[in-house]
C-alpha positions as CSV (number, residue, x, y, z in Angstrom):
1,X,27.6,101.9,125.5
2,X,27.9,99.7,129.2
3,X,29.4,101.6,131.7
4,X,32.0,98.9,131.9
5,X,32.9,99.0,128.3
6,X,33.2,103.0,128.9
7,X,35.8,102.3,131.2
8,X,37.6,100.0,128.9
9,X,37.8,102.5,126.3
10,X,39.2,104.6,129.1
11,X,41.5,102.3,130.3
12,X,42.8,101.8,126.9
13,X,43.7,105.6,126.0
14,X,46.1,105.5,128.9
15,X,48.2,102.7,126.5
16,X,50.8,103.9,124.4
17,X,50.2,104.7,120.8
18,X,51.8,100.8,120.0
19,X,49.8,99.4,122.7
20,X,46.8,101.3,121.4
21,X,47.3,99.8,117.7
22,X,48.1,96.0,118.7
23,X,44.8,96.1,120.9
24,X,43.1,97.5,117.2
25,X,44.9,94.5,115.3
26,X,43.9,92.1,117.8
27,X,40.0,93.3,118.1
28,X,39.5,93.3,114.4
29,X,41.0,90.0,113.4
30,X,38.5,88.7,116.4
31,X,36.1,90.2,114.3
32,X,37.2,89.3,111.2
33,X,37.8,85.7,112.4
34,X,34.3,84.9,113.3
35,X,35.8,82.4,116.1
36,X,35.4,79.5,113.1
37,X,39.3,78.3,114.1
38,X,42.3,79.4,116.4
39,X,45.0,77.4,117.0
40,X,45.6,76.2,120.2
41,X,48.3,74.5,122.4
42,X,50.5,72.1,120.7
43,X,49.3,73.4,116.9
44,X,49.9,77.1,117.9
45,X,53.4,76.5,119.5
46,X,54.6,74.9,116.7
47,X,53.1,77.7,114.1
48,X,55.8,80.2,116.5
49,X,58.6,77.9,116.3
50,X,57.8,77.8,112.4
51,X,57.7,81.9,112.2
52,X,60.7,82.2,114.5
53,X,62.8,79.6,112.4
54,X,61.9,81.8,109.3
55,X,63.1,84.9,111.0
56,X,66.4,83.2,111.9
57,X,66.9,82.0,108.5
58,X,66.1,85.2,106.6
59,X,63.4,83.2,104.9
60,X,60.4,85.1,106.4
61,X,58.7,88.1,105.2
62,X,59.6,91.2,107.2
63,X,57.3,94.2,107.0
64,X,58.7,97.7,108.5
65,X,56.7,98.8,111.2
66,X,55.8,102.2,110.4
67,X,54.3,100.9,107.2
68,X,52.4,98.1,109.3
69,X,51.0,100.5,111.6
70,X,49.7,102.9,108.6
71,X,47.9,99.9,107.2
72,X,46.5,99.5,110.4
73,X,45.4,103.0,111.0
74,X,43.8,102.4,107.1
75,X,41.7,99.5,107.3
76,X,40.4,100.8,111.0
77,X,39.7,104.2,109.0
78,X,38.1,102.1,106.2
79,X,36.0,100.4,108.7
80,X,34.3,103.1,110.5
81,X,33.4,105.1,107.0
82,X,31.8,101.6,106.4
């Protein structure tokens, strides 16, 4: 481990437990991604406005928290036994 990634990993503990898990998220769909496609700019705004239409409307699929953030912790457990 880089000395600089050492005191990322540092850095990072001093987050709060939600902080901690959207940084998680975040990393593992950059690996999981593979940097083929992310939307950008004018494609990504209007992806937002779609998901916060949905949200207004009562169309869009609402997951609780709590359970979100157990499937988190699950797949990041199922990932390091990997």
């Amino acid at each position: 481990m880089t000395p600089k990634l050492s005191e990322y990993i540092e850095a990072g503990k001093q987050l709060t437990v939600d902080e901690r898990l959207e940084v998680a998220h975040q990393l593992l769909l950059s690996v999981q991604d593979g940097g083929e496609h992310k939307p950008a700019g004018a494609e990504w705004e209007a992806e937002l406005l779609q998901r916060a239409q949905e949200a207004l409307d009562g169309t869009a699929v609402l997951h609780d928290v709590d359970e979100s953030h157990a499937r988190i912790r699950e797949e990041l457990a199922a990932m390091r036994r990997k």
